[in-house]
N, C-alpha and C positions, 0 to 999 in steps of 0.2 A: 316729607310725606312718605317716601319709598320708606324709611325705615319703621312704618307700622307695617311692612304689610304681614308682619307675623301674626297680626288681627286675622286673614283670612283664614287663617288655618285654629287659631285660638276661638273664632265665635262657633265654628260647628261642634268645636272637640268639647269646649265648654258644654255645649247644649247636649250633646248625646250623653256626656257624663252627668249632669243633673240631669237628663231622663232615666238615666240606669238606677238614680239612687233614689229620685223621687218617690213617693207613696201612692199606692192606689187612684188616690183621689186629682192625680195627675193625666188619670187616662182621659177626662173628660177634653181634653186640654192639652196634652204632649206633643199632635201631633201637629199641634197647630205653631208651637216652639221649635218643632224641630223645624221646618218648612219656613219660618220668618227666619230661623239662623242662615241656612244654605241662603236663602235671598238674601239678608244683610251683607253674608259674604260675596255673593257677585256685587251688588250695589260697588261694595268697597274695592270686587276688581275692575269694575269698569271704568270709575273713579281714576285708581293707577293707569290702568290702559291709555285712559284718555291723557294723562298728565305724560303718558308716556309718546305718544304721540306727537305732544306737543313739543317736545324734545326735540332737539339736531340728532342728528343720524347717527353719531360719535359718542352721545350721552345717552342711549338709551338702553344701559344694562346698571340695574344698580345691586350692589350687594352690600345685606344689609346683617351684623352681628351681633346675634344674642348676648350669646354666653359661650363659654370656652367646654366645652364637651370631656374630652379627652386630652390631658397635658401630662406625658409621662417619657422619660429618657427622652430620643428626637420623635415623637409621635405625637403631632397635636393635631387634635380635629376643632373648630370652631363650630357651633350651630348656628349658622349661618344662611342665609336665603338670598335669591337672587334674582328679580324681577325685571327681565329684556324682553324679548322681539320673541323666543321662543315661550318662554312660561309662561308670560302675559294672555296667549291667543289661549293657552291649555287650561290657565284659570279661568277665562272667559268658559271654557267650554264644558269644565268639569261642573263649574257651580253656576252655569246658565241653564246648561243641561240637566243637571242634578234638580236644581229648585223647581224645574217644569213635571220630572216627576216623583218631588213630594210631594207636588199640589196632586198630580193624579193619582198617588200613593192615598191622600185621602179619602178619593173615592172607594178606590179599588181595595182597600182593607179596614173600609167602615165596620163590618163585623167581623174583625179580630179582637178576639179577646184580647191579644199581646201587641196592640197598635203602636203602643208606645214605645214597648222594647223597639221594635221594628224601626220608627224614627231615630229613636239612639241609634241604634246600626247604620243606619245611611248617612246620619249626621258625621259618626266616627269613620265610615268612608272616603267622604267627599274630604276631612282634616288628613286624612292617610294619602290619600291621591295625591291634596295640594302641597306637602310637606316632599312627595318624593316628585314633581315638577319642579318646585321651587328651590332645591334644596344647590349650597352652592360647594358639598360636597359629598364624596359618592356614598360613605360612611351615612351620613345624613339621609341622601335617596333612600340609602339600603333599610333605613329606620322605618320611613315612608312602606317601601317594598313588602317590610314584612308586616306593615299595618295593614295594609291594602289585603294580603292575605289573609291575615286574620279575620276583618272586616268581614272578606268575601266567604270565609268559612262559615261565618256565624248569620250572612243573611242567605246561603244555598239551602245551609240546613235548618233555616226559620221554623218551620214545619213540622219539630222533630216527633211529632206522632206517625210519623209515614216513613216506615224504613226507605225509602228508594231516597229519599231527600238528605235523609242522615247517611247514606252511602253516597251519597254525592258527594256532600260537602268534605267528608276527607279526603274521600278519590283528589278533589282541586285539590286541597291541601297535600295531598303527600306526591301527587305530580307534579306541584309545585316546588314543592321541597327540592326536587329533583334539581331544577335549574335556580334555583337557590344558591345550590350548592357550588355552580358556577359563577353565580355575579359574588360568592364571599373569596372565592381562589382569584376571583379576578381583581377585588379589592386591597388581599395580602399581596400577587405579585404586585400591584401597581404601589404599593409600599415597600416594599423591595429594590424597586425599579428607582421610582423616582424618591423618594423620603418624605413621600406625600399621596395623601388622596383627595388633592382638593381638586374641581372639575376643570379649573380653566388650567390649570397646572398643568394638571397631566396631558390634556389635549395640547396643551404649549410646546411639552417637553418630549412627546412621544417621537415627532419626527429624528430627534436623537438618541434611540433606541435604537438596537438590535434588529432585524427583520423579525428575528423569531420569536421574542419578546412581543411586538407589535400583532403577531401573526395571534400568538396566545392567549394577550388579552382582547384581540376581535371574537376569538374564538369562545372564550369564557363569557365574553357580555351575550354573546348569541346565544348562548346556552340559556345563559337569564330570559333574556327575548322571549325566548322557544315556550316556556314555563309558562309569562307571564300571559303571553299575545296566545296562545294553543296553536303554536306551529308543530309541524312534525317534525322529530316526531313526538311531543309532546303536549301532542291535540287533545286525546282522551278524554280530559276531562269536562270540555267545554260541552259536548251536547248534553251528557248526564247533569249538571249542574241548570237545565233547565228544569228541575224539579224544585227548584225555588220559588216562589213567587215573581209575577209577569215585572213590577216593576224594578225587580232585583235584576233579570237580564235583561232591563233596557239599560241601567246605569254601568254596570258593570261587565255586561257584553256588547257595548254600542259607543259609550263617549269616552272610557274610562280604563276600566283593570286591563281590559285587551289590546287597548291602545299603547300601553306601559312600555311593553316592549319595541316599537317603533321611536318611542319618545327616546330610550336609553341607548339603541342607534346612534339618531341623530346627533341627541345630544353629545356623545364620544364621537363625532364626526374624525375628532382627530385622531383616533388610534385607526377609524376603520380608513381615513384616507393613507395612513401609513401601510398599509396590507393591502394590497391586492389581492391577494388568496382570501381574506375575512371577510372581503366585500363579496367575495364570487361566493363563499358559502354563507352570505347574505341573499344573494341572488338567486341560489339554487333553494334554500329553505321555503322561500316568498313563490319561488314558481312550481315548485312541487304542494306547497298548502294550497295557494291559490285553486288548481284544477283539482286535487283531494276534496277541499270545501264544496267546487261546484258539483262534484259527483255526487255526495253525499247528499246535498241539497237538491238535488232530481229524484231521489229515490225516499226520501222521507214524508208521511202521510201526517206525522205529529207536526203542528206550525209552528210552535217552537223550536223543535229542533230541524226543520227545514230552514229557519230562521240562524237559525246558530251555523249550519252547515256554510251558509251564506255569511256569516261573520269570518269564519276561518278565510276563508276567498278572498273575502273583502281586505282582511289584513293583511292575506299574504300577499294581494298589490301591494300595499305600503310597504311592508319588509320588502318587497323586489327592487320599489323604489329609494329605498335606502341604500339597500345594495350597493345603485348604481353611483352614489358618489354625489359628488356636488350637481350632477350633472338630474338627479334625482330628489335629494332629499326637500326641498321646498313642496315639491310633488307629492311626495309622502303626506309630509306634514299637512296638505291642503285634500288632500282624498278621508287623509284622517278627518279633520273635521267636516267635510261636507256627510263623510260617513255617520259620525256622531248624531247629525241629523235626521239623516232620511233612516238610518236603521234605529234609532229610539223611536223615533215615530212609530215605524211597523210592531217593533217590539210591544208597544204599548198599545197599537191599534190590535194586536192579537191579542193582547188582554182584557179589550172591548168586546173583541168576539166571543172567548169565555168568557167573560162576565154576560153575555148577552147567552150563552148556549150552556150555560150550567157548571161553567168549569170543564167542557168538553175541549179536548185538545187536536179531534181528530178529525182534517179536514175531510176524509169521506163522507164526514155525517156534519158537513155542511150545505151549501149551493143556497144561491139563489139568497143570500144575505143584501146585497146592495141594494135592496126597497125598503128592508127591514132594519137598518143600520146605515141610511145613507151618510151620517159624519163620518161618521170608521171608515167607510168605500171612499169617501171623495180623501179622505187625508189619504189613507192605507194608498191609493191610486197615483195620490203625489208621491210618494215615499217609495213605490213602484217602478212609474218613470223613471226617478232621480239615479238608483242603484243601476238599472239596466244602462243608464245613460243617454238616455233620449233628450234632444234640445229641445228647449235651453235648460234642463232641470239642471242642479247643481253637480251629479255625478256623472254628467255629458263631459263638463270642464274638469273635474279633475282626474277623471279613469282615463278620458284621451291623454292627457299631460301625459301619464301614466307611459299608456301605451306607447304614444309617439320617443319618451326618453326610453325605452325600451330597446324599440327599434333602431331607434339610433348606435344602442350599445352592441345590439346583438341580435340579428335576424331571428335564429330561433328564440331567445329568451321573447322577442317580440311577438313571434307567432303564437307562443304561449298562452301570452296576455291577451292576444286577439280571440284564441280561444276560449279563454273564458269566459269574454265579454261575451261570446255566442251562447256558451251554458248557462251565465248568469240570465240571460233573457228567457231562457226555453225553461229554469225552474222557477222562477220567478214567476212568469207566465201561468205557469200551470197549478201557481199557490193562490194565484189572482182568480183563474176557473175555477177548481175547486172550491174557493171559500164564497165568493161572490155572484159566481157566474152562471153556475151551470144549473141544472134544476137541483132542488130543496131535495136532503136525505137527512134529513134529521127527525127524532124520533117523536112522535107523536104526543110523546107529555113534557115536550120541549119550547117552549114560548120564546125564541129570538126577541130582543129588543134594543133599543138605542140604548147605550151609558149616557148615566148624569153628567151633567156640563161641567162637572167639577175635572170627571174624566178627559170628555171630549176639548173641552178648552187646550190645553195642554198639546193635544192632538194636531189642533188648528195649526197654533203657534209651531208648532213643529213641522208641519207641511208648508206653511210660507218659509221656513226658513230651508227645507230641502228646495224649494220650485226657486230662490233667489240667493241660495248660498255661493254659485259660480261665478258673486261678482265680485268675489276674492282676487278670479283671474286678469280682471280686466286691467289691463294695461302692465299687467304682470307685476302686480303688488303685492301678489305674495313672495314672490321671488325676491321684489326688492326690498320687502320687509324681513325676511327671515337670511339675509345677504350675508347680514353682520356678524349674522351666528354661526352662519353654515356653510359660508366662502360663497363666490362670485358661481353662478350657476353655467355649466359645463355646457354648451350647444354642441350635436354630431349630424354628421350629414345624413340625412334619410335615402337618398337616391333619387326619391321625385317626390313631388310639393306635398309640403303638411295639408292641405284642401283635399288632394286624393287619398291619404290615408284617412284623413276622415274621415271622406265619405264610402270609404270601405270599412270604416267602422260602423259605419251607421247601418251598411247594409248588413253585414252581420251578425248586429243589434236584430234588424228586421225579420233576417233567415231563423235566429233562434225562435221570437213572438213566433211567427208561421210556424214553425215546428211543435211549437206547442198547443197551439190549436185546433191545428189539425188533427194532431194524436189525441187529445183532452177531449175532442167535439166530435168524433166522428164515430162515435158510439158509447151510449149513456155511463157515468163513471160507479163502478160500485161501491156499495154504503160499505161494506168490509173490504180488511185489506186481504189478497190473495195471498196464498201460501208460496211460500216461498218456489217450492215447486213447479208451480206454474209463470213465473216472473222469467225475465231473463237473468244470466249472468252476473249483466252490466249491474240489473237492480237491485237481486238479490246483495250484492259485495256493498253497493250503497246501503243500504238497508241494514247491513251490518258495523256500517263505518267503515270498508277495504279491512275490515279483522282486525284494527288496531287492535283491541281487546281481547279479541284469542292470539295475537302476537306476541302482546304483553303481557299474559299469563302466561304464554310457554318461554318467553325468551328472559323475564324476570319474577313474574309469580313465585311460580311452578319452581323451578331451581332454588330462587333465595327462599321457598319452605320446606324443601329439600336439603338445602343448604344448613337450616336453622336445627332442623332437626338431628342432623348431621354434627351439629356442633353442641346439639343440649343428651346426644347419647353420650359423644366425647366426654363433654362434663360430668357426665354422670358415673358413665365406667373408665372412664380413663383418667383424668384427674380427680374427681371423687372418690375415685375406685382407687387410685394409687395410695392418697393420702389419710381413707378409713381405714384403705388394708393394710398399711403400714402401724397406725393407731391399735391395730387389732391385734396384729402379728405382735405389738409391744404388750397389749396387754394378754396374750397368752401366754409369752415369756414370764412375765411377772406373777402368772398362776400359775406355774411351774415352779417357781425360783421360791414363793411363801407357802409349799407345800413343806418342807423342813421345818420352817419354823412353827414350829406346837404351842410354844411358851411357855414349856414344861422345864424345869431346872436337871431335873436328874436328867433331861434328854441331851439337854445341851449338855452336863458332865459327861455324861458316857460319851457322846461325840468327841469331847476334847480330852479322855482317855481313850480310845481309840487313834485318835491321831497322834497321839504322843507313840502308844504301841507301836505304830507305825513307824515314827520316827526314830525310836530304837532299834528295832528290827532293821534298818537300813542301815544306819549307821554301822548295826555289828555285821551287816552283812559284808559292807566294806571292808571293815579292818580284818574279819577270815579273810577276803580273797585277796 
């Protein structure tokens, strides 16, 4: 059975390729192929899942071989797949999550013209995702990796009548590129290293490796991370790419492309537990994005990109968690998914709201929606809870996990975390005011309404799975599910009882909510946003993202167009300029040198009596003296 599971990844890619080539007469009809393929493929993982479960604890990783990829000198890749304890939960989640919204995909881009194209793209998505989770080598992921970007270049800039959208979509791409260029040097050393790139190999074989070696390729996969997940400093690009379409950053900012990087952590678990130093700039990455995210996400007026601000955060727990080693990564991997949940929900419940407010993006010129949109509020309000962490929602159980393996590691890295949980409440909070809460600033030829069920359904299902996804935890099953993969999970002593850190988390949870409504309720919010001028510091810097973007202009723009220029005068007057003036210099010699030649005969005779004369006259000048 395990060796179809190349089916999951062949029924989407099939389906988005016959959407691309199909005719016209497919629009009625495309998108409804594409959305039964993503479903056919969960069907078919949960199928494996379950067979896999069924399984002893010892058999539950199978790798399964296509075809022979690459066979040349000692360099062979296999295409190969690998379906355990880690890939199994990501399939589960890429195309349970996926299928949920391309049913709300149909709503939500009933009148697009290009609906179908659009299904191809998410279909080719969700085969790039599952190809680089399942992939059982890194060569293979990296196939995955640049599918996945591709993918996501071609649904940010769906849109491309709107310059701001076709400037996104390269921005992701060419920041991507960036840490690209890290996971292809970390793939050449690990063929160097070991005379292989195959995953379990190498996680086998690293412990016998160099420090520095080990240190190098942590350091190169985190670079990919960085790229993939929009850590810093390699964020940039994530809030911009919310010019895509709403269900594009539910799948690819919530269950999916930003996850990538967290997945290729874990999964190299063995190089990063060889490094100490990789893990720590694992740890320090995850806890500087983390409060980056939540800053960014108090100061944004746009829901989507207060949304996104909230994704950086959110992952940078999981990359903190990775960090931390054995003693972390099951934690990762379970904040991941309860994340995938409660953040597609929002993502798509903000998609409700524009669809309900005209494609308005700007919480000013909302309030006062939760009468007029009560599915959107009660899901949206699950998906709320879950993120801040409030019991029992799902992101209670796995941000505490989080925090408490933090603290364990590292009092400050802990207090870190605790912070954020504080921020994450107080901007969250004040997106919940804003959009639902506070009185109505919307404009007068503006008619708020409920989405069609085809929307809201999807919505539902995704809020009971945020309010019940914590029962991953129970009895510590995901720990002992993901064991096999990721070694025996590390306990440290806190100093006093996991109940008190708790419930100091909870209240911190609580201190942030009061903070935010206090400042939100204690005088009416305005329908425009203030000018910079009048804000504070703190907001204004949120507001601009902490300057990534005038950082990244001055610190690589600005010089490599400087630089380029610099290199195309070179070429111009300096090697071009050497090698025409050399060309030129020869042909003015050669207009000198056919200046004698006439092609007159008596010219050339009297020339060659002349120089005879000469040569007499010399001669007899010799023999006188």
């Amino acid at each position: 059975m395990f060796d179809l599971q190349w089916l999951l990844i062949a029924i989407p890619l099939a389906s988005g390729a016959l959407l691309l080539v199909w005719g016209k007469e497919a629009d009625r009809f495309g998108h409804l192929i594409g959305t039964v393929a993503s479903a056919a493929s969960f069907v078919w993982g949960a199928v494996l899942f379950a067979k896999l479960m069924g399984s002893d604890a010892e058999d539950r990783s199978h790798t399964s071989r296509l075809f022979t990829w690459i066979d040349t000198g000692t360099f062979h890749v296999d295409m190969s797949f690998t379906f355990d304890q880690l890939s199994g939960l990501f399939v589960l989640l890429i195309t349970g999550v996926g299928t949920l919204i391309h049913v709300y995909s149909i709503g939500y881009m009933e009148h697009d013209d290009r609906r179908r194209r659009f299904f191809a793209y998410l279909n080719i998505f969700v085969a790039a995702m599952l190809t680089l989770v399942l992939a059982a080598d890194y060569l293979v992921l990296f196939l995955g990796w640049e599918g996945v970007g591709l993918a996501s270049y071609l649904l940010i800039g769906f849109w491309q009548h709107k310059p701001s959208a076709a400037a996104a979509a390269k921005k992701a791409f060419v920041v991507n590129r960036v840490g690209d260029v890290g996971m292809a040097l970390a793939i050449m050393l690990m063929f160097a290293q070991f005379g292989t790139t195959a995953i379990g190999t190498v996680n086998a074989t690293v412990p016998g490796a160099t420090q520095g070696a080990a240190t190098a390729l942590g350091l190169l996969l985190l670079l990919g991370a960085c790229g993939k997940s929009a850590q810093v400093p390699l964020q940039s690009w994530l809030l911009d790419a919310m010019e895509g379409p709403t269900p594009v950053s539910a799948l690819i900012h919530a269950a999916t492309m930003v996850t990538a990087g967290v997945y290729l952590v874990v999964r190299s678990h063995g190089i990063f537990d060889a490094s100490e130093a990789a893990r720590n700039a694992v740890i320090v990455v995850g806890l500087v994005t983390l409060l980056v995210g939540a800053w960014i996400g108090c100061a944004k007026d746009d829901i989507k990109k207060a949304l996104a601000g909230s994704t950086m955060s959110q992952i940078g727990y999981m990359m903190l968690a990775a960090g931390l080693g054995p003693a972390g990564y099951a934690f990762a991997i379970f904040h991941l998914i309860t994340h995938g949940f409660f953040k597609a929900n929002m993502f798509l419940g903000a998609g409700s709201v524009m669809h309900g407010m005209e494609d308005d993006v700007n919480m000013r010129h909302y309030g006062g929606l939760r009468k007029l949109m009560p599915v959107t509020f009660a899901t949206f309000a699950i998906g709320y809870l879950a993120i801040i962490g409030v019991p029992p929602f799902a992101g209670f159980w796995s941000k505490d996990h989080i925090i408490e393996a933090a603290f364990g590691q590292n009092f400050w890295v802990g207090l870190g975390t605790l912070v954020g949980a504080g921020v994450t409440a107080f901007y969250m909070t004040r997106l919940m005011i804003m959009t639902f809460v506070s009185a109505k600033r919307w404009h007068p030829d503006v008619h708020p309404h409920e989405s069609p069920k085809v929307m809201t359904i999807p919505l539902i299902a995704l809020a009971a799975l945020s309010a019940v996804g914590g029962l991953l935890a129970l009895g510590d099953w995901i720990q002992e599910w993901l064991e096999p993969v990721t070694g025996a999970a590390e306990h440290h002593e806190l100093g006093i009882p996991v109940i008190l850190l708790t419930l100091i988390i909870v209240v911190i949870v609580a201190l942030g909510i009061i903070a935010a409504v206090v400042f939100y309720r204690r005088e009416p919010i305005a329908a425009e946003t203030p000018a910079d001028s009048s804000v504070s510091l703190f907001a204004r810097a949120g507001r601009h993202e902490l300057y990534g973007n005038e950082i990244n202009d001055a610190v690589v723009v600005r010089p490599t167009r400087h630089l380029t220029r610099f290199l195309v005068w070179l070429d111009g007057m300096g090697i071009d300029g050497f090698v025409t003036g050399l060309a030129d210099r020869l042909g003015d010699t050669s207009q000198f040198l056919r200046k004698p030649q006439t092609g007159f005969v008596r010219s050339y005779a009297l020339t060659m009596f002349g120089g005879v004369a000469i040569l007499v006259l010399a001669l007899l000048a010799v023999t006188l003296a």
